[in-house]
C-alpha positions in Angstrom: -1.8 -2.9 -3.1 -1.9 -3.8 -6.7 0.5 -6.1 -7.8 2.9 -5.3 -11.2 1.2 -6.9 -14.3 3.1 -10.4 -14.7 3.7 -9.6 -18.7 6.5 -7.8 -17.4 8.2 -10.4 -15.3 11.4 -7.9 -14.7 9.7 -5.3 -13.1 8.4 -7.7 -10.7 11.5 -8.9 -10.1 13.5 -5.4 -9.4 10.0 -4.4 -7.3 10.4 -6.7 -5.5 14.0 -6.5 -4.9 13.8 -3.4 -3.6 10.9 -3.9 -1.4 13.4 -6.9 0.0 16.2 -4.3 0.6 13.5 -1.7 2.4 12.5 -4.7 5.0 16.6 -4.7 5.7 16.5 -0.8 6.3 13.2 -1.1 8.6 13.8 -3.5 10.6 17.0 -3.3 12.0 16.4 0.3 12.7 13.2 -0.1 14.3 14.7 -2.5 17.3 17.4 -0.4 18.3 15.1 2.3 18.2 13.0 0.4 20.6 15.8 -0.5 22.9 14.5 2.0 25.6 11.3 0.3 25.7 12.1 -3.2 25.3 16.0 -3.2 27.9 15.0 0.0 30.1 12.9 -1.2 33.1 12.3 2.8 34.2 11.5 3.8 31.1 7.5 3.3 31.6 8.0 5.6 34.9 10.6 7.9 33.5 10.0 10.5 30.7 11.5 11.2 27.5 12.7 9.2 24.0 8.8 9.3 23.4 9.6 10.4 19.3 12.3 7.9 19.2 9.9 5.3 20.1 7.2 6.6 17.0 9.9 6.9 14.8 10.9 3.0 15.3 7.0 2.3 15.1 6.7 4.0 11.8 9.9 2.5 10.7 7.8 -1.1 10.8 4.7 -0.2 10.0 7.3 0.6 6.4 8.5 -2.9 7.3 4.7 -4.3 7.3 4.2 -2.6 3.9 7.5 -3.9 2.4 7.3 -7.4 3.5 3.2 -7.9 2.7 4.6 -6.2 -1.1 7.5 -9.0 -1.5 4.2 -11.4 -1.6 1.8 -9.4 -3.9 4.3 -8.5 -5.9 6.0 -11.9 -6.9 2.6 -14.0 -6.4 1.4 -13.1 -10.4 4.9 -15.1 -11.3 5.2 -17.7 -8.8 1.6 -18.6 -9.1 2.7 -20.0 -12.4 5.2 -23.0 -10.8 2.9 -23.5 -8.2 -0.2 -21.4 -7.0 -0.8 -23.6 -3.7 2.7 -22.6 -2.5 2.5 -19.0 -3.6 -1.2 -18.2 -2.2 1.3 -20.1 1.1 3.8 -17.3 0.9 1.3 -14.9 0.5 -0.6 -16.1 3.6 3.0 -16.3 5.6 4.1 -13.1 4.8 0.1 -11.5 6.5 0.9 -14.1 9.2 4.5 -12.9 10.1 3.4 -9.2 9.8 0.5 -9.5 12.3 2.8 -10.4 14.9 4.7 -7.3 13.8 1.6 -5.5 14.4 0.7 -6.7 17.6 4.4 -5.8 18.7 3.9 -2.3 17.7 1.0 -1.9 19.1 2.6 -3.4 22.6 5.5 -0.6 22.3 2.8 1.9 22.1 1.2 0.9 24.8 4.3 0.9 26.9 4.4 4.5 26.1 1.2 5.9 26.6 0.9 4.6 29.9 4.1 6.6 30.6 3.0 9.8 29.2 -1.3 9.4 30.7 -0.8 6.4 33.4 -1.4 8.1 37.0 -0.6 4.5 38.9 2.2 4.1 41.4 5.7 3.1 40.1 5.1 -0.2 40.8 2.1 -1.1 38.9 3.0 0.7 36.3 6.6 -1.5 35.9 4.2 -4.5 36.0 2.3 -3.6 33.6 5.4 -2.0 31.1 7.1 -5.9 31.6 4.0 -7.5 30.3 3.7 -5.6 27.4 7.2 -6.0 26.5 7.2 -9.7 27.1 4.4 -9.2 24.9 6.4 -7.4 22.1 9.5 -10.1 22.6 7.0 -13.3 21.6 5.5 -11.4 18.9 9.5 -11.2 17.6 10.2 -14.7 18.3 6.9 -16.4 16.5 7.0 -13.8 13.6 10.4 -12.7 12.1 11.5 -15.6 14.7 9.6 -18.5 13.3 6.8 -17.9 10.6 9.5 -16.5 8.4 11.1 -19.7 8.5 8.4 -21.1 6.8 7.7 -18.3 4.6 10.6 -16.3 3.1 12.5 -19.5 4.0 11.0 -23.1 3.2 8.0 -21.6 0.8 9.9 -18.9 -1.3 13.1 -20.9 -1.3 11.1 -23.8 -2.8 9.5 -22.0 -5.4 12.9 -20.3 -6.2 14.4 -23.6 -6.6 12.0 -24.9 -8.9 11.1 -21.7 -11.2 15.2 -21.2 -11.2 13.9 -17.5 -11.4 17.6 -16.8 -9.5 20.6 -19.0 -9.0 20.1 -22.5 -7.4 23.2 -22.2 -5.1 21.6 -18.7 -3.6 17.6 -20.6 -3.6 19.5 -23.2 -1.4 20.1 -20.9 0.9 16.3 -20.4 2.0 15.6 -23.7 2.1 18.7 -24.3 4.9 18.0 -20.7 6.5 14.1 -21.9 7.0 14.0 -24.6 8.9 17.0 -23.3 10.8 14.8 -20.1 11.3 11.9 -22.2 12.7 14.2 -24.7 15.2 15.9 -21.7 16.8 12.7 -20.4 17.7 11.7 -23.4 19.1 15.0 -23.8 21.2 14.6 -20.4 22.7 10.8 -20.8 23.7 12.0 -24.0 25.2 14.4 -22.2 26.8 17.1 -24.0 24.9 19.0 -21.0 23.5 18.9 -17.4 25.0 16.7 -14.7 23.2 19.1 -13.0 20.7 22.1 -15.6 22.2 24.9 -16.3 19.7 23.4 -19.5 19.2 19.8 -17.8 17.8 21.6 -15.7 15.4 24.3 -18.6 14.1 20.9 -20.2 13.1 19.3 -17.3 11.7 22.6 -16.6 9.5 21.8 -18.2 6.1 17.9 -17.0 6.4 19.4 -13.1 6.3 22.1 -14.2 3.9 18.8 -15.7 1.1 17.1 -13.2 2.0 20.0 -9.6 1.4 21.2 -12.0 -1.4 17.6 -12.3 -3.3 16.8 -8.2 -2.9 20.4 -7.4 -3.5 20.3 -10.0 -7.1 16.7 -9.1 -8.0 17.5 -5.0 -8.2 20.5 -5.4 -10.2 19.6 -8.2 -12.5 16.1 -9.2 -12.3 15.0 -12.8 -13.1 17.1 -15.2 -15.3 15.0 -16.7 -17.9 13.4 -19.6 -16.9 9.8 -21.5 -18.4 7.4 -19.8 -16.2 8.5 -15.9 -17.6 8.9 -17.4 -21.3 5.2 -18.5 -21.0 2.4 -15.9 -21.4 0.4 -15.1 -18.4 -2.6 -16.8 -19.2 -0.3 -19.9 -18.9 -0.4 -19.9 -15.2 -1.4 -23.6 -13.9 -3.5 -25.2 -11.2 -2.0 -25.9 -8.5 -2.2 -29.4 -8.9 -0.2 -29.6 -12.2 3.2 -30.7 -11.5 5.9 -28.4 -10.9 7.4 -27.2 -14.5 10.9 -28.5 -14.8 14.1 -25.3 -14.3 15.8 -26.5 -17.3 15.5 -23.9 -19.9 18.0 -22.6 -22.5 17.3 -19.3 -23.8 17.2 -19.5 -27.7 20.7 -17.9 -29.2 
């Protein structure tokens, strides 16, 4: 995927907005498309939903495109405050989608083995609860923890600091993230249920940054801020210090 050229900072920015608004319209989809697979204990023994199980895998392999884009997309631009953190939100966003991956690929499993599987009823319900305890860690250490760390504490950082969108709305990422990250570690400790109220109090301000930033980005783009007014050949080493967010467009 080839990135927008960073000379033309608001195309990123509305790219990008939508490709944030696209990982919304996956994703939610795509799990109660799976709910067959993933609540149905007979479902690796019964027969049927097998489409509605390949349309929610197709639905994320969208989601896999979108959220790897968010990354490439914005990296040309946020490689400019600070190229260590973006080429971290790049590596986040691979890292969180290759749990998606191997969660898909447990689904299909799950239903293969119903469709070609000749073993008894009880093997085969073995089997099908493995591979969806499979697909349920892949959800808690990806969209469940690693996007803590990178839509939250990384993008909300560099958000903050480029004051490429509001501050108040940046803050929000950098609460949501860690927030993200400790509910996943409370439920793998057994702390919280999987998908309790609890879980999804903590995951509330994460999904809030994250519809707010595609939701501002599509309709208004960046506001102005140092590292757009600079040309592109501007960027700086990562080891430079962060540029300051005060700017003042001229009048």
């Amino acid at each position: 995927m080839q990135a927008p050229s960073s000379e033309n900072p608001q195309n990123v920015a509305r790219i990008t907005g939508v490709l944030f608004l696209i990982t919304f319209v996956t994703a939610i989809p795509a799990l109660l498309l799976f709910d067959p697979v993933l609540n149905d204990s007979g479902f690796i023994t019964g027969a049927g939903a097998d489409n509605r199980i390949f349309l929610g895998a197709t639905l994320e392999l969208l989601l896999i495109v979108a959220n790897i884009g968010t990354a490439v997309v914005l990296f040309p631009v946020l490689k400019r405050q600070n190229e260590s953190f973006a080429l971290g939100y790049v590596a986040a966003r691979i890292a969180e989608c290759t749990f998606i991956a191997v969660g898909i690929l447990s689904v299909l499993a799950v239903v293969t083995l119903q469709q070609k599987s000749t073993a008894d009823a009880a093997a085969l319900g073995a089997v099908g609860e493995a591979l969806v305890a499979v697909k349920d860690w892949t959800f808690l250490l990806g969209p469940g923890f690693v996007v803590g760390i990178g839509n939250g504490l990384l993008l909300g950082y560099l958000m903050v600091r480029s004051a490429l969108v509001p501050r108040r709305m940046a803050m929000l990422g950098l609460v949501g993230g860690p927030l993200v990250c400790a509910s996943g570690i409370a439920v793998m400790f057994g702390v919280f249920e999987p998908g309790s109220a609890g879980q999804f109090i903590c995951t509330i301000p994460e999904i809030a940054w994250e519809l707010s930033l595609g939701i501002y980005l599509t309709v208004n783009g960046f506001r102005p801020s140092p590292i757009i007014a600079l040309p592109a050949a501007a960027s700086r080493p990562s080891a430079a210090p962060d540029l300051a967010p005060q700017f003042t467009p001229a009048v």
